[in-house]
N, C-alpha and C positions, 0 to 999 in steps of 0.2 A: 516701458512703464515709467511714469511718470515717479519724480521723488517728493512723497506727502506728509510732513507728520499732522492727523488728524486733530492734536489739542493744543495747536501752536496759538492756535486765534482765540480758542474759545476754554481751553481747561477741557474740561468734557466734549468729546469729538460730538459734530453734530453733520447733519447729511440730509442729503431730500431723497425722494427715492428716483423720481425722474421727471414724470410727467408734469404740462401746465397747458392748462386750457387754450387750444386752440383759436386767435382771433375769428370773430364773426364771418371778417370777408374769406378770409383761410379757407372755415367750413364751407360756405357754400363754392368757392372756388373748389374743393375738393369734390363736390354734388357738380358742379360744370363740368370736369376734367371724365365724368364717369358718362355724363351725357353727349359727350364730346363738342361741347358748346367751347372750348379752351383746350389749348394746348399741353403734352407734360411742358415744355419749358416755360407757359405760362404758370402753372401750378408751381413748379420749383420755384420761379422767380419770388411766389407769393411767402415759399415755404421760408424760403433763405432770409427774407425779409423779417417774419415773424423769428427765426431760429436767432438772426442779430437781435432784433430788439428783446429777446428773450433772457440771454446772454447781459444784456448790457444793466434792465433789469433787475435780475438776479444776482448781479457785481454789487448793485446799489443798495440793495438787505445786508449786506456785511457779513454773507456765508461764504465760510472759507473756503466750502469746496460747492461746484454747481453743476448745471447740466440745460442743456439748449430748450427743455421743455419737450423733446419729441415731436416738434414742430413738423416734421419734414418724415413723422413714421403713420402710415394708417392704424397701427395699435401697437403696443408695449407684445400683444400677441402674434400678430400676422407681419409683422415689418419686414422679415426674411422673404418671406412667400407672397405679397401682393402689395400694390400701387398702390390700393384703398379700401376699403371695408367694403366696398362693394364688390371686389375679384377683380377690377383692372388689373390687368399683371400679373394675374396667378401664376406660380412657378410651375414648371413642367412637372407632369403626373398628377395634378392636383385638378380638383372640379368644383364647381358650385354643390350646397348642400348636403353638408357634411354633418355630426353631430355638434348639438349647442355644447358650449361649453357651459354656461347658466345661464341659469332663469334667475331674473332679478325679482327679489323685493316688491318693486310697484307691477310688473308683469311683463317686460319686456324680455328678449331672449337674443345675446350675442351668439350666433351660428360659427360654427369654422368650416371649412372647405372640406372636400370626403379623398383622400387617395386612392388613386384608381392604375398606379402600376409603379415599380421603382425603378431608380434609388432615387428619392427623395433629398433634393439638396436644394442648398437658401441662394435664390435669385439676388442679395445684398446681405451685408453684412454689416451690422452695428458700426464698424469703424467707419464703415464707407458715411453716413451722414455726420461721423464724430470729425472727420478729418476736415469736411467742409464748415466745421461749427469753430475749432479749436484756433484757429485765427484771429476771431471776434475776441475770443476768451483771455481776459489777464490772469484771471485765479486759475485754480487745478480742476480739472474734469473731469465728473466720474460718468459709467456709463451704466444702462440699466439693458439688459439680456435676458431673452426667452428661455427658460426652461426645457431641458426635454419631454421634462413631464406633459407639459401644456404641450409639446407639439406630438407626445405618444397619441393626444388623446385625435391625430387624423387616422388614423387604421381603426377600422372598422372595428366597433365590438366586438361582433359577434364571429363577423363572416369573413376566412382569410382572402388576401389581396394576390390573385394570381400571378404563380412566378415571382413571390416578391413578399415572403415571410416576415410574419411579427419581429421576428431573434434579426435578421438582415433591417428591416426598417429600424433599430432600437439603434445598432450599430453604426448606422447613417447618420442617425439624429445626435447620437451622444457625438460622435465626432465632429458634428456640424456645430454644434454650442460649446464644444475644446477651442475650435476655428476661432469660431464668434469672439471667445473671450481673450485669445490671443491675439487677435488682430487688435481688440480694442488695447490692450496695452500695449500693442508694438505698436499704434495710433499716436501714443503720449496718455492713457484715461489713467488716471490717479488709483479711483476705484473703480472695480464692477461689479455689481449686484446683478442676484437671478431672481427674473419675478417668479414666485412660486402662490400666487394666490391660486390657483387649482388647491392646493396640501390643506385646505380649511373644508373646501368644500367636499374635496373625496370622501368624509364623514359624514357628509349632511344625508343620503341616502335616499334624494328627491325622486318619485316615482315619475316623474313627466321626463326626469333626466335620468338613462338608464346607468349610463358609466358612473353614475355617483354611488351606486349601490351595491359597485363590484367588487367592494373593499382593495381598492389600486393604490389608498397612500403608502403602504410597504413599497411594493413595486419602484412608486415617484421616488422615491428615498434612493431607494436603489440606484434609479437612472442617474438622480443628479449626484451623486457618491460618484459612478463613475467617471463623470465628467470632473468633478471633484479630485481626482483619485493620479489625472494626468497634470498635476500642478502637485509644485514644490510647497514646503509649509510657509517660509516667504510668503508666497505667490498667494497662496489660500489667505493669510490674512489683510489680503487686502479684495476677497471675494467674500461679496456678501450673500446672504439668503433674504430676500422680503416676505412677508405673509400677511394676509389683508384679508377679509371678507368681502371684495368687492368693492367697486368705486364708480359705475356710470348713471351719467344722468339725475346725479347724486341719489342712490340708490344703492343697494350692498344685494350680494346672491346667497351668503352667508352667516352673520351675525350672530344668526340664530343656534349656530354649534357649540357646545362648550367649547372654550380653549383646551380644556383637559383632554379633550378627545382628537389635541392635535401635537401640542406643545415636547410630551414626550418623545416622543417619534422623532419629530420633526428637528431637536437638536442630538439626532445621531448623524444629521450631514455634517461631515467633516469642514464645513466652512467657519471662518476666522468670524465674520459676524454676520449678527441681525436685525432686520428690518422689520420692526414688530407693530399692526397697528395698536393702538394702545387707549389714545385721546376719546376715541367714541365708545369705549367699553365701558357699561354701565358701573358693574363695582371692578374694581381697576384692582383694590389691595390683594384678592387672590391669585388675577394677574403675574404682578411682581414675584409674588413670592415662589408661583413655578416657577418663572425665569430663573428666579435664584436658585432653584433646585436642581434643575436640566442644564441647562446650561454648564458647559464641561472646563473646565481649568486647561484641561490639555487632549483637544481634538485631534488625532494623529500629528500632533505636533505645534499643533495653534491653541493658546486660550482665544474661548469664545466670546464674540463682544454683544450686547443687547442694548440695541438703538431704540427706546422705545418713540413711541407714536406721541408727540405731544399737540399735536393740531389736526384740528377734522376737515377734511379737504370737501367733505360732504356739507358743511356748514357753512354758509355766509355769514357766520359772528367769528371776528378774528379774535383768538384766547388771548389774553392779556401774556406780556411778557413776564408778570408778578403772577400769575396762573400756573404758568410754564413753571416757574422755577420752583414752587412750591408740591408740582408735582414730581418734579425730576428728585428732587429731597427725600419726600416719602419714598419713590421709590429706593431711594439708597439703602435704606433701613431694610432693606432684601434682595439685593442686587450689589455684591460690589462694585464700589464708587471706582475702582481703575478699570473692570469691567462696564460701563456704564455709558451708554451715549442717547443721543435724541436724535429724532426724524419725524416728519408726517407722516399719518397713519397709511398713507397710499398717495401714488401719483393722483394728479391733482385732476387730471383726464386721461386715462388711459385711452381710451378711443377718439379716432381724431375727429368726428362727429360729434358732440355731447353739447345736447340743448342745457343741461347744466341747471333746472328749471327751480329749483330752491333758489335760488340766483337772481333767477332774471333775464340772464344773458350768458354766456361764454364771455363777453369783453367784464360784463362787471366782476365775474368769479376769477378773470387775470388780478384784477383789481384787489381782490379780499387774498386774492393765494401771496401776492407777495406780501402783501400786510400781514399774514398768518409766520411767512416763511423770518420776516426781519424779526417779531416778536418771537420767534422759535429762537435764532440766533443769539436775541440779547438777555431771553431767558437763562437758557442754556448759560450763557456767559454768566449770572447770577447766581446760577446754582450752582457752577465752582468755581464760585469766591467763597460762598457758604460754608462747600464740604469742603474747601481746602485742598482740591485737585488742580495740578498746573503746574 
């Protein structure tokens, strides 16, 4: 585990959550690699390529701490279990045609893969790409990891998976994201965060999506608590929680939830902080002031931290640095200020495919993300000169 202090650089710690759009040639080298037009060591060559200039990039924003963009994962979801969003590589036990995880927004629909016998274990491991990034890197690196929740949702709703139980698959998983996250600080990762964007949506109760409606946020909570639960309170606060409504194709699966119908819940996971989107939520001041409510002084032994979301990843307008700092302010006024950090609202591409179409392009939305991320950084560093944190 790497040694970080988060407000060395900036007063108010500030953080991304992972992702960064994939270059153009990247994507379709990843559409070659499935056709088998290219080799994998062609596609890594391509990947290692984008994960340095990603790296080098993201030094030049002046954020204190960074991450390789996930250059080199088929999603923030599947990167354990498959080569590409298309199943290259699926991990043993696992098949094509599983349930969606969402339905976006404009209508499209992220699939995951269906389990068809166990134990279910991760063909790679988050360190395994951190270890080849962390070379490139002068600053501190944090890493971003799958949920168990998001991988409960391969067992079948409905129908059990023969010889190979709900209660036994749970126990697989949760231990396979202890692994995950341990490796990445025995790696050197600063931080690690768990994506949990599923925790917005298990409220929405979409009929085309059955698991949304099974009320399983209790459940998610549960999982990632026990994962939670094998780490020291140290350890925990430098584990974070994300939560987003969605992020592909610039598109969301979510939005449309109330926060209240998540917020509560969701800070009974015993983690040190959160990754909250923020920037694109229409009225933001009711926002704040749950965080200030839920949020716990002392989570099994961590006060809890709230990163909120000051840049929209979905947007090609990059928010002003004077934007930022003026929202990071307001939020003070309901959020303690030594509790109190900034992030974007979600990885900038969670999927390694993403036409990006608000955009233009995947090359031009590299372009606005690190423009977004330097103005996140100098904001942030504005707003505590303000309130006097540092």
């Amino acid at each position: 585990m790497s040694e970080y202090d988060p407000r060395t650089d900036t007063g108010i710690p500030t953080e991304p959550v992972g992702s960064l759009p994939r270059p153009a040639k990247l994507q379709t080298a990843y559409a070659e690699y499935d056709e088998g037009k290219i080799s994998k060591e062609d596609l890594e060559k391509l990947q290692d390529e984008a994960a340095k200039e990603s790296i080098e990039r993201f030094e030049a924003t002046g954020s204190p701490i960074i991450s390789d963009g996930e250059q080199r994962w088929s999603s923030f979801a599947t990167y354990p279990i498959a080569d590409t969003l298309a199943g290259t590589g699926l991990a043993e036990n696992l098949a094509p045609g599983g349930q969606f995880f969402a339905i976006f927004a404009d209508g499209h629909g992220r699939q995951l893969p269906k389990l068809t016998g166990g134990p279910l274990k991760y063909n790679f491991y988050a360190a395994d790409t951190l270890k080849k990034s962390l070379p490139y890197a002068s600053k501190p690196m944090k890493q971003a990891v799958i949920a168990p929740s998001m991988l409960a949702l391969l067992y079948p709703l409905n129908d059990p998976v023969s010889g190979y139980s709900r209660e036994e698959f749970e126990e697989d998983i949760v231990q396979e994201c202890v692994t995950d996250i341990r490796k990445a600080f025995d790696a050197g990762a600063a931080r690690v965060s768990i994506d949990f964007t599923e925790g917005r949506l298990a409220t929405r109760a979409d009929p085309r999506n059955p698991w949304t409606g099974a009320g399983m946020l209790p459940h998610f909570i549960d999982l990632i608590n026990r994962v939670l639960d094998r780490f020291t309170p140290e350890e925990r606060s430098r584990i974070g929680i994300h939560t987003c409504p969605g992020g592909d194709r610039d598109s969301v699966h979510s939005a449309d939830v109330p926060y209240s119908d998540l917020l509560g819940t969701m800070f009974q996971l015993n983690a040190g902080y959160f990754l909250i989107q923020l920037a694109s939520e229409r009225d933001k001041e009711p926002v704040y002031r749950m965080l200030g409510e839920h949020s716990r002084d002392d989570a099994n032994g961590v006060p809890q931290m709230c990163y909120i979301g000051v840049t929209n990843p979905l947007s090609p307008r990059p928010e002003s640095a004077q934007e930022i700092c003026d929202a990071i302010v307001r939020a003070a006024n309901f959020i303690p200020k030594e509790r109190l950090g900034t992030t974007d609202d979600c990885g900038f591409s969670p999927f390694s495919i993403d036409e990006k179409p608000n955009h233009g392009s995947p090359d031009y939305a590299r372009e606005i993300a690190f423009q977004k991320i330097a103005n996140r950084v100098e904001g942030t560093r504005r707003a505590a000169e303000q309130l006097g944190v540092g």
